[in-house]
ZAMARGU-4260 file (C-alpha; in steps of 0.2 Angstrom, whole numbers, plus 5000, padded with zeros to 4 digits):
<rodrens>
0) 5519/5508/5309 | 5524/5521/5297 | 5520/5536/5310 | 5531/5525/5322 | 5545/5525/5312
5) 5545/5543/5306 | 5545/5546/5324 | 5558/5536/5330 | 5569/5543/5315 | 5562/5560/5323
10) 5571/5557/5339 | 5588/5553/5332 | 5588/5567/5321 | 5586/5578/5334 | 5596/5571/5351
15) 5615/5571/5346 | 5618/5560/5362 | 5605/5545/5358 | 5616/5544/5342 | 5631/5543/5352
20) 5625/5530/5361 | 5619/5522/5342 | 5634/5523/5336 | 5644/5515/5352 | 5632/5501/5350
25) 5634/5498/5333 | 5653/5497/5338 | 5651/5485/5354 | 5658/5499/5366 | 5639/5499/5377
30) 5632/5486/5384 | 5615/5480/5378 | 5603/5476/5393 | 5602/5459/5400 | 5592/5450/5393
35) 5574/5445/5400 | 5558/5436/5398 | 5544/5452/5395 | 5531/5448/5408 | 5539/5438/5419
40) 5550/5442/5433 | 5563/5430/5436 | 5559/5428/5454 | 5539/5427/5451 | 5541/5413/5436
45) 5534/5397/5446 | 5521/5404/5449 | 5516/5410/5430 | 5504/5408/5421 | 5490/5413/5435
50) 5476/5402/5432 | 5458/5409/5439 | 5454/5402/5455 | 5436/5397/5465 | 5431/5415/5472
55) 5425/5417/5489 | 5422/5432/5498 | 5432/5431/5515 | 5423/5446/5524 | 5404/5444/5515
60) 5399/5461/5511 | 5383/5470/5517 | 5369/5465/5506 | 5359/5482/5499 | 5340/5480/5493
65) 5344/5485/5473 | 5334/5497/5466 | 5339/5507/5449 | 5346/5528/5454 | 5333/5538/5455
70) 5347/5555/5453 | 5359/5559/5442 | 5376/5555/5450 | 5389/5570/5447 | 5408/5564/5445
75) 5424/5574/5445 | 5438/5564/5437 | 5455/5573/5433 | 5448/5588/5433 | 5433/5587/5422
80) 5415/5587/5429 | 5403/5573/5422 | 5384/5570/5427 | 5379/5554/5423 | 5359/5552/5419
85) 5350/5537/5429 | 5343/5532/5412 | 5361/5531/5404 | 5374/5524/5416 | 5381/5516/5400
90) 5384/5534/5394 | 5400/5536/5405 | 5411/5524/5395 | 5402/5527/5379 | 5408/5547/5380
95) 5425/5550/5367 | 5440/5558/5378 | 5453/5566/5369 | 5466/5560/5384 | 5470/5542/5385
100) 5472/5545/5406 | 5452/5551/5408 | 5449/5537/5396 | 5457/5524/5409 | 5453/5533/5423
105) 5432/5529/5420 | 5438/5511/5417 | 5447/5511/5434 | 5433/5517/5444 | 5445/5532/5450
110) 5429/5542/5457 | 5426/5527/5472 | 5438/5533/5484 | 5437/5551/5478 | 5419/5550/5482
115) 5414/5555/5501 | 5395/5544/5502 | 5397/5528/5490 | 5379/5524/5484 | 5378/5507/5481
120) 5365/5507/5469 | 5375/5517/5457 | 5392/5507/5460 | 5379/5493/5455 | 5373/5502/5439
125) 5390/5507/5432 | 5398/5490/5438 | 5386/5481/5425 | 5388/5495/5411 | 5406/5493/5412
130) 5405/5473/5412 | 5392/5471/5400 | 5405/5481/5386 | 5419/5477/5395 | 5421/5461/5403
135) 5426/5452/5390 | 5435/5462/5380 | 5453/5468/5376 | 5460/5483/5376 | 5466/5497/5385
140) 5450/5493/5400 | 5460/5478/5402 | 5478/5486/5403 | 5487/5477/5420 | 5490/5496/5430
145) 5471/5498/5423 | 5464/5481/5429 | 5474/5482/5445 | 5465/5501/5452 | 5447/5493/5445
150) 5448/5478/5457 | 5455/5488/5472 | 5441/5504/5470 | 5428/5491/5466 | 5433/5481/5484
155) 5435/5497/5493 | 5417/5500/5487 | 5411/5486/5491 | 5416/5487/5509 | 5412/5504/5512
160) 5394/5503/5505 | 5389/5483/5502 | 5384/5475/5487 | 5366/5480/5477 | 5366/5464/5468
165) 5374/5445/5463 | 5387/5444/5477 | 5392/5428/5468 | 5393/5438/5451 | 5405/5449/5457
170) 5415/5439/5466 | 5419/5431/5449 | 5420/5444/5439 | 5433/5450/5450 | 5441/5433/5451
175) 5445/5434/5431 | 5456/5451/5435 | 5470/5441/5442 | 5476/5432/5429 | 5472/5444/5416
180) 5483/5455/5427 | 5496/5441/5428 | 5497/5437/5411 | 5502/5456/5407 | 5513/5461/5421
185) 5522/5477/5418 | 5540/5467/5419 | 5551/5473/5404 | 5571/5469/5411 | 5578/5479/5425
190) 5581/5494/5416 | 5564/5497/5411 | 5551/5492/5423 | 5544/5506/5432 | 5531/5508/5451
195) 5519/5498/5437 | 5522/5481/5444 | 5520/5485/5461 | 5503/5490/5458 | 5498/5475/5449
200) 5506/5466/5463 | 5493/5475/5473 | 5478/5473/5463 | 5483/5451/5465 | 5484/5454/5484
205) 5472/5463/5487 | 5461/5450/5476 | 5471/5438/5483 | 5463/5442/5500 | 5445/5449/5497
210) 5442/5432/5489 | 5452/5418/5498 | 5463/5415/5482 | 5479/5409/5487 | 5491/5408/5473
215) 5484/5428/5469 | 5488/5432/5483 | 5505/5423/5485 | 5512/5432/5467 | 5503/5450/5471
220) 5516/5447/5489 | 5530/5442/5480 | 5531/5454/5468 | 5525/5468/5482 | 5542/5463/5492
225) 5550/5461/5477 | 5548/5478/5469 | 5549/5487/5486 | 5569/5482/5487 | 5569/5489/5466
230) 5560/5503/5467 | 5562/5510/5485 | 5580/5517/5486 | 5591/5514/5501 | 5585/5528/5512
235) 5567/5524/5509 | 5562/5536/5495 | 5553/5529/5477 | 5567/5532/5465 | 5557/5541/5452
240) 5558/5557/5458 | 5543/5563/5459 | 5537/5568/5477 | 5515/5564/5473 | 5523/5548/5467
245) 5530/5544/5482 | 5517/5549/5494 | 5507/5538/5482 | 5516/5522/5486 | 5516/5526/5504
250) 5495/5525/5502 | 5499/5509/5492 | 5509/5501/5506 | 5497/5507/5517 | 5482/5497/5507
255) 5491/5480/5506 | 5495/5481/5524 | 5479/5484/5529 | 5474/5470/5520 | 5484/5458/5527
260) 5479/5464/5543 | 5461/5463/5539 | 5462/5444/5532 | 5470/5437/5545 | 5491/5435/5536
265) 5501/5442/5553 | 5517/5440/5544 | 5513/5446/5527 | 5505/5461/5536 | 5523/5463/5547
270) 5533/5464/5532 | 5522/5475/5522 | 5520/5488/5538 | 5542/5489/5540 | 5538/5495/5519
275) 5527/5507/5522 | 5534/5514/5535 | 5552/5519/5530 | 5542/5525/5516 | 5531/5538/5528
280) 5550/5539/5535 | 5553/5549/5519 | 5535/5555/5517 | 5538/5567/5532 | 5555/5576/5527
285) 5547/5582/5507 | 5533/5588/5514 | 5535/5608/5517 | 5527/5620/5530 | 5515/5624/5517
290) 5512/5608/5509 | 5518/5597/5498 | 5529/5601/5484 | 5524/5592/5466 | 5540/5591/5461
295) 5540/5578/5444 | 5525/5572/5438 | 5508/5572/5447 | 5499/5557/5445 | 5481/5555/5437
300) 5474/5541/5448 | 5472/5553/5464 | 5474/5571/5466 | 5488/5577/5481 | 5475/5585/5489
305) 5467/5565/5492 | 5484/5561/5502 | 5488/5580/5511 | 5492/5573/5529 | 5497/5554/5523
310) 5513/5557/5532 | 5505/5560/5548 | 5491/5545/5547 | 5476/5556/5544 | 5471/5561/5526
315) 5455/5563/5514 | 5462/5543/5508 | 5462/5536/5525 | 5447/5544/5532 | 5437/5530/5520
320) 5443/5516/5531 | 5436/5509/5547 | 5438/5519/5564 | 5451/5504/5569 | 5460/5505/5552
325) 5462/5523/5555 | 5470/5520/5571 | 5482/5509/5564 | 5490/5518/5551 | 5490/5533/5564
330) 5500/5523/5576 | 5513/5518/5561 | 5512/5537/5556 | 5518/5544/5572 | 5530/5528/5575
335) 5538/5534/5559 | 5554/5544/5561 | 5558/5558/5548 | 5575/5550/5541 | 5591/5560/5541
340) 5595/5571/5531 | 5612/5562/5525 | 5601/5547/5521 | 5586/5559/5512 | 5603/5567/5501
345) 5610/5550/5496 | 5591/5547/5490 | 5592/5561/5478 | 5582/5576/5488 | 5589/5588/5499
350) 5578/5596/5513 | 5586/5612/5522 | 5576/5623/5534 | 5583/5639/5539 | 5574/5652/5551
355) 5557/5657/5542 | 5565/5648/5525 | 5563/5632/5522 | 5568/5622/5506 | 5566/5605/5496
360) 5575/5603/5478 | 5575/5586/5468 | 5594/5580/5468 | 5600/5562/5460 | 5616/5557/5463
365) 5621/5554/5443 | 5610/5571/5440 | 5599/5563/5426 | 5581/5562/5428 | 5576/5543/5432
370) 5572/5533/5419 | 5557/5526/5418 | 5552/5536/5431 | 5542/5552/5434 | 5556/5565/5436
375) 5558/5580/5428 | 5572/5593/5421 | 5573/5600/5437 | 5592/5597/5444 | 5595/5615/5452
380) 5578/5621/5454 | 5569/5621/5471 | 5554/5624/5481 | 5554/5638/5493 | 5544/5642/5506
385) 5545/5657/5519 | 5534/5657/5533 | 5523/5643/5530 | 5519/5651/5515 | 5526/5643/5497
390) 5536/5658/5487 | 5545/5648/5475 | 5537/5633/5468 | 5537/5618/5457 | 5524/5621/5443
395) 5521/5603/5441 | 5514/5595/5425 | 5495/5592/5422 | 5497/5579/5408 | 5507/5567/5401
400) 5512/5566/5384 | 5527/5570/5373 | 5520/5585/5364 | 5513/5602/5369 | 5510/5607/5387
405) 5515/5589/5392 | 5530/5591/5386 | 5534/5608/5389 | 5529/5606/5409 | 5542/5591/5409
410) 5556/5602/5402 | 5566/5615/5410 | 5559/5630/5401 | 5546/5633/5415 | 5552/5629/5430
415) 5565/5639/5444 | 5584/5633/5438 | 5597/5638/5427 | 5596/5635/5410 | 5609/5637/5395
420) 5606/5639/5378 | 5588/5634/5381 | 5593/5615/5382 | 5588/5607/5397 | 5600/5604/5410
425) 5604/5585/5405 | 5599/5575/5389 | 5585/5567/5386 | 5589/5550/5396 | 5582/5530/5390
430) 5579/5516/5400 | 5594/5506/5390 | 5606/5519/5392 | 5620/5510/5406 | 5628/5520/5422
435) 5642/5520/5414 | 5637/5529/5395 | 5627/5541/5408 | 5644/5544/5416 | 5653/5548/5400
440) 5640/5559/5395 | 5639/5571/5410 | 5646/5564/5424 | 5639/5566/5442 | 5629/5577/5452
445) 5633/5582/5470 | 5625/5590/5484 | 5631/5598/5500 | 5619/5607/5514 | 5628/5617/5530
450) 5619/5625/5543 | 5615/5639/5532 | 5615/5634/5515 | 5614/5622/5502 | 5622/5618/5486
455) 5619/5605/5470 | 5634/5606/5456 | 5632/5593/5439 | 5638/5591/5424 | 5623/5588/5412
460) 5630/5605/5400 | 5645/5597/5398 | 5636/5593/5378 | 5636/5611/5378 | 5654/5614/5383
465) 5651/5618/5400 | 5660/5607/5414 | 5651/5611/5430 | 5635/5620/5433 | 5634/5624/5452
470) 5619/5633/5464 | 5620/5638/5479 | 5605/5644/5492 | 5611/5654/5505 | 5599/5659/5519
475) 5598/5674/5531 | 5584/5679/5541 | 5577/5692/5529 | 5587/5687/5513 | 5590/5673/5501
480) 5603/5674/5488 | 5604/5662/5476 | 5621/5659/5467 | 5624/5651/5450 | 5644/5648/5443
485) 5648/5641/5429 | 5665/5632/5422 | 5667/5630/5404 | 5670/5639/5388 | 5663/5647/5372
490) 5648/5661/5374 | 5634/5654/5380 | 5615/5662/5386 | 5613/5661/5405 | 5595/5660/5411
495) 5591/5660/5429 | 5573/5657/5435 | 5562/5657/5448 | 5543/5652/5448 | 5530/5660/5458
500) 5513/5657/5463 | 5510/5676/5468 | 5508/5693/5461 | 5522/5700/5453 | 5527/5718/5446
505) 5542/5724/5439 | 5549/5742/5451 | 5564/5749/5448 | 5574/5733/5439 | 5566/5722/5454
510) 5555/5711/5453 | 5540/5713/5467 | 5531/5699/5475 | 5515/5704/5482 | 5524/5719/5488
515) 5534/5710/5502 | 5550/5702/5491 | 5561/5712/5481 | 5571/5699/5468 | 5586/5707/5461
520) 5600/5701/5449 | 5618/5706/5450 | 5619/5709/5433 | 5602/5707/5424 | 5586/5715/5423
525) 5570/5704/5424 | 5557/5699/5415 | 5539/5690/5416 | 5532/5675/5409 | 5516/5666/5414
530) 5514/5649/5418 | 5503/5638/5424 | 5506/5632/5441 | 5499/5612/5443 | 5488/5607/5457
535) 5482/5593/5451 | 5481/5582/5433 | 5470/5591/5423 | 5469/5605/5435 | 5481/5621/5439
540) 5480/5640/5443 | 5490/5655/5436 | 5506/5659/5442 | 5525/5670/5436 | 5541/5664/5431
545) 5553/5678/5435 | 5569/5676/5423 | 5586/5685/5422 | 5595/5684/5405 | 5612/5687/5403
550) 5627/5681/5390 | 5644/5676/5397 | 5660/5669/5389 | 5668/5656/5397 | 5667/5653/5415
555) 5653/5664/5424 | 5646/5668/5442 | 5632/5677/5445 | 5617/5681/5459 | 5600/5682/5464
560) 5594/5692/5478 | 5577/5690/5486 | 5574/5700/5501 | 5560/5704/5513 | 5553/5723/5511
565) 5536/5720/5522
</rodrens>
């Protein structure tokens, strides 16, 4: 309690806009959030509280003759390799972690779809370790986004390798998930509930399905539809801006339809296909010639390698289903249309390809990084690519947290914008801040793409004094210059970025990309940092931020020039 408190005081002390907004409440000029029961959605409330149901297998699995492991089984989860011994599959949630997320992902079984051969004599052995500490228990095993992967990784299991064991066993000890789930659902108000409640909607219908439980899987639909209309912004993209997240939530639609499809529910399979396709609508347009760029945060559950291709129906992810099921989501894939690029733009991302140049950059229409969400200080930073090849990248972020590297990876100070004062280019933002405090503070964001460059201006420095921050990308063949202006007042230190997952030298007051870039600055010298560059949670490779410092007064225009020396 203490430590919570010196905390909170922490934060106050140090944002001069969340005491803004403090004293405005204390004065009645914001409005408070509405008001709302935690746990319950409104439209979900009839059918609360969940109360377990008889649990029968709809498809009976395969029966497997049981017989204990003979071999150690070997497990990679976020990034960290674990053997675990035959003799001691007990040992794998006995182990200390030092980060919560590799603690919750052993309890959601996040290794079952991430592993090629299932064993099912080893998803027996860890099953019963985990229930005989577990099952009735509390605790963070049992948190709802926790409880909802488990029962989804251990159905998959179950029918890609059968059952070693009490079919009837397992049929209830996944029965009790639902109302544990339903009776924590990650519902705090309409300004604060995040993706989390979709996929506790998915753990009940996917439960709902495997085991003929019909009010599970009526509230895991409800609050599927639901949430897709919250979270899933007009032109189709997640709204928490971060692109794994999204590609995520396409594999989660994906699931549920599947499921519907599999256990015979036509028009609940109809409606969750139209989702999750005007998401893979999205899906195709923030995916770059050379891959997908991890702009905001990358989730812990699967790496982005597990979905690379989702947006074209064939992935590592979908490669575990059935040859008919893979067929299906193929179909859907290719019926989906990439969406335009007005409708991406008014979604928060901008996409502009441009001879061998091709670009994505993170874009919201009030600037501020969604809250809750997955977004990070990025607004004016972008990912490049030049002939298939990423140049310019995202570095990502490889933990979550609100100290050290999962912090800093969050925060402007290492990724390819421009940066004032070294604050980050809007405030820190809070779910029970309102549009129109947000608007007050920093006013809107604003994008415009032509047919050979692209532009985002904001106003998140207007704390610092600054009125409008603009950058412009404006491509050629063989050159990119990169434009940055400033309105405002005072004297002020200018940083302008770019990250890069190549070698890089400093020749003649140019910095050198693998001796085929030359990026030069107007009116700055450069100079290297090393970052880290993330590929996955947990896991990431070496890579330069190339930065040009320079102090102005007042208003200020300046460039970056990258051109091709090969």
């Amino acid at each position: 309690m203490i430590s919570q408190l010196k905390r909170k005081i922490g934060q106050v002390a140090s944002d001069s806009i969340l005491r803004q907004w403090l004293v405005g409440r204390a004065f009645l000029r914001h409005n408070s959030p509405a008001a709302f029961t935690p746990h319950e959605p409104p439209y979900a409330q009839h059918l609360l509280p969940l109360n377990q149901e008889t649990a029968t297998w709809d498809i009976v699995p395969s029966p497997v003759s049981a017989s204990d492991p003979q071999s150690p089984l070997n497990l990679s989860l976020l990034g960290t390799s674990l053997s675990i011994d035959p003799d001691s599959p007990d040992a794998l949630f006995k182990a200390p972690y030092n980060d919560i997320e590799l603690d919750l992902a052993r309890h959601r079984f996040a290794w079952v779809p991430l592993t090629e051969t299932l064993d099912a004599n080893w998803v027996s052995a860890l099953w019963q370790a985990w229930r005989d500490q577990f099952l009735d228990a509390d605790g963070w095993a049992w948190h709802p986004y926790t409880a909802a992967e488990r029962a989804v990784n251990i159905l998959d299991a179950v029918r890609r390798c059968g059952v070693a064991g009490d079919l009837k066993m397992l049929a209830d000890d996944l029965a009790a998930h639902s109302p544990r789930i339903a009776r924590q659902l990650e519902y705090f108000g309409e300004h604060n509930t995040s993706n989390h409640l979709a996929n506790n909607g998915r753990g009940l219908y996917r439960l709902g399905c495997a085991l003929q439980m019909p009010q599970s899987r009526e509230l895991g639909y409800k609050i599927l539809c639901h949430e897709a209309d919250r979270i899933i912004l007009a032109g189709g993209a997640l709204r928490e801006g971060s692109s794994h997240y999204h590609m995520l939530y396409v594999r989660n639609y994906l699931d549920v339809w599947l499921a519907a499809h599999r256990h015979g529910y036509p028009s609940e399979a109809e409606k969750l296909r139209g989702i999750a396709k005007r998401l893979l609508g999205v899906a195709k347009c923030l995916v770059l010639p050379g891959g997908l760029p991890l702009i905001g945060d990358i989730s812990p559950d699967c790496p982005p390698a597990f979905l690379a291709g989702i947006e074209t129906g064939s992935c590592p992810w979908t490669r575990t289903l059935d040859d008919e099921e893979q067929t299906l989501v193929k179909e859907l894939a290719a019926d989906a249309s990439p969406i335009s690029s007005e409708r991406l733009q008014s979604d928060g991302w901008v996409r502009a390809d441009k001879g061998p140049w091709s670009l994505l950059t993170s874009a919201p229409s009030d600037g501020w990084p969604f809250m809750p969400g997955h977004a990070h200080q990025d607004i004016g930073s972008a990912e490049i690519h030049f002939d298939n090849q990423a140049l310019f990248v995202d570095p990502g972020r490889g933990a979550y947290g609100e100290t050290g590297d999962a912090a800093l990876y969050r925060s402007s100070s290492v990724h390819g914008g421009l940066r004032i004062d070294e604050q980050d280019p809007y405030p820190a933002n809070k779910p029970y801040y309102d549009d129109t405090f947000r608007y007050a503070v920093a006013g809107p964001a604003s994008t415009d793409a032509s047919s050979n460059s692209v532009t985002v201006s904001h106003g998140g420095y207007r704390r610092l004094d600054v009125e409008t921050v603009t950058r412009t990308w404006a491509f050629e063949d063989d050159t990119l210059t990169i434009t940055d202006t400033i309105q405002g007042h005072g004297q002020h230190a200018i940083e302008q970025a770019l990250v890069t997952p190549h070698d890089v030298k400093i020749q003649d007051n140019k910095a050198i990309i693998n001796n085929m870039f030359a990026v030069d600055a107007n009116d700055a010298r450069p100079r290297l940092e090393p970052v880290r560059i993330w590929y996955a949670y947990g896991q990431s490779r070496q890579g330069t931020r190339i930065i040009f410092d320079t102090s102005v007064a007042s208003s200020w225009t300046g460039a970056i020039v990258i051109k091709v020396t090969r």
